[in-house]
C-alpha positions as CSV (number, residue, x, y, z in Angstrom):
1,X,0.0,0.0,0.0
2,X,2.8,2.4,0.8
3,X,4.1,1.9,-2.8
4,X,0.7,3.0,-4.3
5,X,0.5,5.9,-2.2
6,X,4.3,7.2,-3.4
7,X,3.6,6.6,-7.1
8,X,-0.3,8.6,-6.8
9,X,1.9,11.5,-5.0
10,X,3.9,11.6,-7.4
11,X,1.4,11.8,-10.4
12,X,0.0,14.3,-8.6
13,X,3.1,16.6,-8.3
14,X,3.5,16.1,-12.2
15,X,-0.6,17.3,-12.8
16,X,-0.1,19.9,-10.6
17,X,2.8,21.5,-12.4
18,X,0.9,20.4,-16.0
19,X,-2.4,22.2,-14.4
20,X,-0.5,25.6,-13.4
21,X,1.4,25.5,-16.6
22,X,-1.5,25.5,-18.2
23,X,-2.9,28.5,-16.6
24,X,0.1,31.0,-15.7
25,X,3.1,30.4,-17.8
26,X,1.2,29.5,-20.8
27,X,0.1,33.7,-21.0
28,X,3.6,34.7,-20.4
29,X,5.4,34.9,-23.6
30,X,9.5,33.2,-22.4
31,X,12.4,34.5,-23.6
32,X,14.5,32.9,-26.0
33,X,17.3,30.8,-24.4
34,X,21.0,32.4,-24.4
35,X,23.0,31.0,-27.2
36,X,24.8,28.6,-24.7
37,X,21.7,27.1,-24.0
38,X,19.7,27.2,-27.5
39,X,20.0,23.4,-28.6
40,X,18.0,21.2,-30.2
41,X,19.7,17.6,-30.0
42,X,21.6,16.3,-27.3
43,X,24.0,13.4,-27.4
44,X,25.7,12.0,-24.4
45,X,27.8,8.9,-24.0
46,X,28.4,7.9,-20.4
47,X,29.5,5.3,-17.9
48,X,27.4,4.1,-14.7
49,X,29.9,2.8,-11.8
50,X,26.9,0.9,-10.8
51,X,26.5,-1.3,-7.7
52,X,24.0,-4.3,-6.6
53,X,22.0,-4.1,-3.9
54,X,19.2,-6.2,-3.2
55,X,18.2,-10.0,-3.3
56,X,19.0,-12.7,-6.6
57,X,16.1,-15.0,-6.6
58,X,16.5,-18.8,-7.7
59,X,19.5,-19.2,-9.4
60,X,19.9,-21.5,-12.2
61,X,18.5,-24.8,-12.3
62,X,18.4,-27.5,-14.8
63,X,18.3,-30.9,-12.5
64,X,21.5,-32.6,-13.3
65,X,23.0,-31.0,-10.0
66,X,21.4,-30.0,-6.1
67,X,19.4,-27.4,-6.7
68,X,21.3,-23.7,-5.0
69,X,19.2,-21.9,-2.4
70,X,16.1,-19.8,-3.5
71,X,18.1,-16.4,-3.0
72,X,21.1,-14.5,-2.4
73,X,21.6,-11.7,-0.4
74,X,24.4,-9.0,-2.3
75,X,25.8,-6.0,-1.4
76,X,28.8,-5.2,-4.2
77,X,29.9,-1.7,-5.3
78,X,31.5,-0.6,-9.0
79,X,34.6,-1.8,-6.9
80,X,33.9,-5.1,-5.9
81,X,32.9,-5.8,-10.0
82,X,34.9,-3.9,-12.3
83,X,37.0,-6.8,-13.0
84,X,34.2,-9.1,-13.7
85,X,33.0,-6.3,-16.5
86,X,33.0,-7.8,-20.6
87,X,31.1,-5.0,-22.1
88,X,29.2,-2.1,-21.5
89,X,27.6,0.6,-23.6
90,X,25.3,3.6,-22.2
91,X,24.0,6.1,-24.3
92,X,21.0,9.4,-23.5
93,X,19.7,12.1,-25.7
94,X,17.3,14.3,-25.8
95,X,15.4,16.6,-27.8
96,X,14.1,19.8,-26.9
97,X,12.0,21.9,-29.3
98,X,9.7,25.1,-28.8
99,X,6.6,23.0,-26.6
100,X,8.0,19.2,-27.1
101,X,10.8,17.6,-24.8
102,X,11.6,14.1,-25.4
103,X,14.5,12.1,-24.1
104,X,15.7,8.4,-24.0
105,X,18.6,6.5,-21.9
106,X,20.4,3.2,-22.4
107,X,22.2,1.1,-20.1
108,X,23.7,-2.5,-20.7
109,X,26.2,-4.8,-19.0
110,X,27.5,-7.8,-19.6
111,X,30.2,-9.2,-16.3
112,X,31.4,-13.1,-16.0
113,X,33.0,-13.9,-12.5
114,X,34.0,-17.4,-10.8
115,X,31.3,-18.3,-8.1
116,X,31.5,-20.2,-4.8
117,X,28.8,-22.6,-4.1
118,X,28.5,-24.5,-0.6
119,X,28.9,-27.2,-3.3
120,X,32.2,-26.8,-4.3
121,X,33.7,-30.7,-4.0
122,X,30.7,-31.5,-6.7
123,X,31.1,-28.6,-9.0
124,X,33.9,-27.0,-10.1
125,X,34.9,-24.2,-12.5
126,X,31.8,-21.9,-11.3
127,X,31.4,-19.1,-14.1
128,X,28.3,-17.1,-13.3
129,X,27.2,-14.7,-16.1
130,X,25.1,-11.6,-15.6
131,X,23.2,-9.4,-18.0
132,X,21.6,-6.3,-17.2
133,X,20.2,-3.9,-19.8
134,X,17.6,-1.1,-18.8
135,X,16.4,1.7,-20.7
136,X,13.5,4.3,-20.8
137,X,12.0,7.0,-23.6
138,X,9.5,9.9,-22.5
139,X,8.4,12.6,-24.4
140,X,6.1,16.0,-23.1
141,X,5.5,19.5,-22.7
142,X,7.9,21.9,-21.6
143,X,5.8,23.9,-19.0
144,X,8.7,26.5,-17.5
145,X,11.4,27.6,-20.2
146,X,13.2,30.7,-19.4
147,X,17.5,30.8,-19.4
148,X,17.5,30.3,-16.0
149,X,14.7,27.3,-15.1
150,X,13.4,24.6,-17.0
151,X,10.4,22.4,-15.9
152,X,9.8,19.5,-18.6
153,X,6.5,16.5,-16.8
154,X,7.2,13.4,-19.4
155,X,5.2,10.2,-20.4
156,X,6.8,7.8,-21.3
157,X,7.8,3.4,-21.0
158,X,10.5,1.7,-19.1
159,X,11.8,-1.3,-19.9
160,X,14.5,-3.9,-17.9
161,X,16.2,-7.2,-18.7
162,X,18.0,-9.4,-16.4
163,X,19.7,-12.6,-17.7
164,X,21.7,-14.8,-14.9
165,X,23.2,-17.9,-16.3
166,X,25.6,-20.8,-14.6
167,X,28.4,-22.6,-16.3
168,X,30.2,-25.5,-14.2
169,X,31.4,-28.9,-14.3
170,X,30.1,-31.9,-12.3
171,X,33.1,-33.6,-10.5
172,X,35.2,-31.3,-13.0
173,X,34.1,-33.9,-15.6
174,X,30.3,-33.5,-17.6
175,X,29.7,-29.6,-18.1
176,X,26.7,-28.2,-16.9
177,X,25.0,-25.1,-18.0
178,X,21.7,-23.2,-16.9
179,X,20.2,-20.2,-17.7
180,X,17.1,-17.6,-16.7
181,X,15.7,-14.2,-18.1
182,X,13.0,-12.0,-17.6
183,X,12.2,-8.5,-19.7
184,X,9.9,-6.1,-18.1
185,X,8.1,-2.8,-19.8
186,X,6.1,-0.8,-18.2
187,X,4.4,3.0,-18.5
188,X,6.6,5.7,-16.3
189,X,5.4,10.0,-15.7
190,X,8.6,11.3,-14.9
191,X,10.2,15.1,-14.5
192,X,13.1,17.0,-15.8
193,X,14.2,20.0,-14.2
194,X,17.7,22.2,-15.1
195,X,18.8,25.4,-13.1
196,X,21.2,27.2,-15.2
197,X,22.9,29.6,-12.9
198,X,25.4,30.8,-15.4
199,X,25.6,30.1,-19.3
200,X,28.4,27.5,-18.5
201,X,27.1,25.8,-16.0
202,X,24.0,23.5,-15.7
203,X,22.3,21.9,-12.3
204,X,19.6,19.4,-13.2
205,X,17.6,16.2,-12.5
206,X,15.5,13.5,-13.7
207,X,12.8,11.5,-12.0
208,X,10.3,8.8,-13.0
209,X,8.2,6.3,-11.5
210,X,5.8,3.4,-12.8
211,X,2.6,2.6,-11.3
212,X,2.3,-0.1,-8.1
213,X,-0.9,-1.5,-9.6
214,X,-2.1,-3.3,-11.4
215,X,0.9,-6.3,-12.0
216,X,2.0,-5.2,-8.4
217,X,5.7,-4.2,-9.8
218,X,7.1,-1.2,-8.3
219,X,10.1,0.6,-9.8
220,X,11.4,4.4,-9.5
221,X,15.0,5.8,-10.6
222,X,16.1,9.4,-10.3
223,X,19.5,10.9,-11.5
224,X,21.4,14.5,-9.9
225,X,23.8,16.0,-11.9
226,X,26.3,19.1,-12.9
227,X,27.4,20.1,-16.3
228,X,29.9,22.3,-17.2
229,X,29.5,23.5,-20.9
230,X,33.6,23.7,-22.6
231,X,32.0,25.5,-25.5
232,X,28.3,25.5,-27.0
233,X,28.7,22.2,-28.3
234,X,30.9,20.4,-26.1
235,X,30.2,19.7,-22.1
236,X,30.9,17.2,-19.3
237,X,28.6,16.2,-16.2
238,X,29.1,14.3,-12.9
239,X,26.2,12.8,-11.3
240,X,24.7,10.1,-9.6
241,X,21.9,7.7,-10.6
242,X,19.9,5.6,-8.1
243,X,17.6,2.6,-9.7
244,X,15.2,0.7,-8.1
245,X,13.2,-2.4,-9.3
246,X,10.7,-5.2,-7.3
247,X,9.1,-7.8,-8.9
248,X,7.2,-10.5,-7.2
249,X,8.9,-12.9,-6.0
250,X,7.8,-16.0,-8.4
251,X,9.0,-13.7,-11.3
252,X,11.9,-11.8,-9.8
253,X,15.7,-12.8,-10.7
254,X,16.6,-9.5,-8.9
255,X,14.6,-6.9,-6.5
256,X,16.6,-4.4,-5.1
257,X,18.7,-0.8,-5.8
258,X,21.3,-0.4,-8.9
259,X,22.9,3.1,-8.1
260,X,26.6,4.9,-8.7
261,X,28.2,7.4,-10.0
262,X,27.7,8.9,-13.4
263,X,30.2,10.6,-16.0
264,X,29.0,12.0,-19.2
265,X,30.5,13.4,-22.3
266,X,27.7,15.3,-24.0
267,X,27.6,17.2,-27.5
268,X,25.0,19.6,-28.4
269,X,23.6,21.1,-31.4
């Protein structure tokens, strides 16, 4: 219950803002936005030093070995998995015309790492194999747009895959593999705000949230950053991005919080 009561707040601070935009800033006539500022496309690789924390749910299983325990409790940082990383690519844009604001962000990892097992005599050569690969797209009305404040309220999907498979050996012997998945989409209404308080410099944040009800799958992520523009083409932000997913139990392969660090190269035009 306290999950649908955070998600109908939060719909209702998005209306509110839609509802007011509607009726006050809609008869003022905005400025223009200084030429630092006056973009149209935004492009910005990054990296996420992301870390785990939360619960894996039943590991897997194919019946030609003891089955592992239902769930696993972690607790890594970027730290604790940086070695284990094979590939990662994260990409976001966005758009921002005279009304429209749309933006999208990608996020995909792949990491392979040895595992322990309380079976370890039985099964040897324990290669445990993660992928994670999240992503969301929004698009709405730009309600506040002067050069100092922006106020963007979004609608828009979310989507997240988790794959978890386990290579091993039986008695260092027969090899053994086993494998689960599980893609999830869902509707978000998120927020974008930006402060600019001078024409190189750019305070801003991002928050979305998907609705408790009906499939009972409560998610939320929100992202804090600063940018420093170089030239009117060319900036870099530090920030930090918090991500949190919970599935039922009979589907989940992980509930819990993905958050870190964030640095972004970003090109505008």
């Amino acid at each position: 219950m306290r999950r649908v009561y955070i998600t109908i707040i939060f719909f209702i601070v998005i209306f509110s803002f839609l509802l007011s935009g509607s009726s006050s800033f809609a008869r003022e006539k905005q400025k223009v936005d200084s030429t630092w500022h006056d973009w149209n496309f935004r492009i910005s690789p990054y990296f996420w030093y992301l870390g785990f924390k939360g619960t894996i749910y039943r590991p897997p299983y194919n019946g030609n070995f003891p089955e592992p325990e239902p769930k696993y409790e972690i607790d890594v940082g970027f730290k604790d998995i940086r070695n284990s990383i094979k590939f990662a690519l994260m990409l976001a844009g966005q758009y921002k015309g005279e009304h429209i604001f749309a933006q999208f962000n990608l996020s995909s990892l792949i990491m392979e790492s040895e595992a322990i097992t309380p079976l370890e005599l039985l099964l040897q050569d324990n290669i445990l194999n993660l992928v994670f690969v999240a992503g969301d797209a929004g698009i709405g009305y730009r309600i506040v747009k002067n050069k100092k404040f922006e106020f963007n309220a979004l609608l828009g999907m979310k989507f997240v895959y988790f794959k978890l498979g386990l290579k091993t050996n039986l008695a260092g012997i027969v090899p053994i593999e086993g494998e689960r998945d599980k893609l999830w989409v869902d509707p978000v209404v998120g927020m974008n705000v930006k402060y600019m308080p001078h024409r190189k410099i750019e305070i801003g944040g991002y928050a979305d949230i998907g609705p408790a009800f009906p499939d009972n799958i409560f998610n939320y992520q929100a992202v804090f950053g600063v940018s420093y523009l170089f030239t009117k083409t060319f900036l870099i932000s530090l920030g930090y991005k918090v991500y949190y997913i919970e599935f039922p139990t009979k589907e989940a392969i992980f509930n819990g919080t993905i958050n870190g660090w964030i640095m972004k190269i970003g090109f505008q035009f």
